[in-house]
C-alpha positions in Angstrom: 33.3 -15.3 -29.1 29.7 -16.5 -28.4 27.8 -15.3 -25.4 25.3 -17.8 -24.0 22.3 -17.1 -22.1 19.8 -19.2 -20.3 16.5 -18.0 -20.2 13.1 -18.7 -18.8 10.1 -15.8 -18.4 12.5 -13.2 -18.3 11.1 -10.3 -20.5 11.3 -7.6 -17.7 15.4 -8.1 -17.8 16.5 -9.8 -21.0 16.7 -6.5 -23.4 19.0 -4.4 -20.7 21.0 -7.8 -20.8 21.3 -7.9 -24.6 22.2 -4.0 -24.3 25.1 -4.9 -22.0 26.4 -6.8 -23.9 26.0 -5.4 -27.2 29.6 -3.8 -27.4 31.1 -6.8 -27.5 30.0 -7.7 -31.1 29.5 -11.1 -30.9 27.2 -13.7 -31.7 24.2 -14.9 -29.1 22.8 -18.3 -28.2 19.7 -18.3 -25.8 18.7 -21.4 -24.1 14.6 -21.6 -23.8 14.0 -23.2 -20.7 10.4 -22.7 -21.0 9.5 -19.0 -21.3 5.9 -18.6 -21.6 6.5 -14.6 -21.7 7.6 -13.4 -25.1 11.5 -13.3 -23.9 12.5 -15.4 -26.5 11.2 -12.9 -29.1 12.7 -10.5 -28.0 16.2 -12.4 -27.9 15.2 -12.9 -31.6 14.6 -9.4 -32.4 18.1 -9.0 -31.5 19.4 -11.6 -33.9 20.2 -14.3 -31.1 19.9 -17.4 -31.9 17.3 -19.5 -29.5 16.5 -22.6 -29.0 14.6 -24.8 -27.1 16.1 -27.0 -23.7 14.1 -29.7 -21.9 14.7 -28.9 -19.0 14.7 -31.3 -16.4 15.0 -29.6 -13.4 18.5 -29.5 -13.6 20.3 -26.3 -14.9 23.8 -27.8 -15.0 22.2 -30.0 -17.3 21.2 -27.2 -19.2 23.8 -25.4 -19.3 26.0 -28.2 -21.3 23.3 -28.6 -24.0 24.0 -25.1 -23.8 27.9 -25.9 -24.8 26.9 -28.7 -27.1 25.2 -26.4 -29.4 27.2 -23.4 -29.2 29.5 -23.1 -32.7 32.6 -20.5 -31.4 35.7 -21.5 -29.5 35.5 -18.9 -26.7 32.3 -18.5 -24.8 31.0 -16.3 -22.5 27.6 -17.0 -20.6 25.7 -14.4 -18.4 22.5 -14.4 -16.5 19.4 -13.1 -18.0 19.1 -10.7 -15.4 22.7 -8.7 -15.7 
């Protein structure tokens, strides 16, 4: 299982996020939408994997470059702020 995250200037909420979801011992891809903030080193500090998204005002779009680059069959995705 991969969990998925989308993320743009989110460093107030992203840790408690990664904490949550820690238990579940899997793998983590962040979407970068952007972040000017330093949330996407701190996804990194917890060994997720980010990468960068155009983003083109659309986050449906987004979200399935999201899926393209994901590698495991079952994924679960969950907002940077839960």
């Amino acid at each position: 299982m991969q969990t998925l995250i989308i993320i743009k200037n989110n460093k107030n909420t992203i840790m408690d996020t990664l904490n949550s979801i820690k238990p579940l011992n899997c793998s983590i891809l962040v979407g970068n939408i952007g972040s000017e903030d330093g949330s996407e080193e701190l996804c990194k500090s917890r060994n997720a994997r980010v990468i960068d998204l155009k983003f083109n005002n659309d986050y449906s779009e987004a979200k399935n470059k999201l899926i393209e680059a994901a590698n495991e069959d079952w994924l679960f995705f969950i907002e940077p702020w839960e």
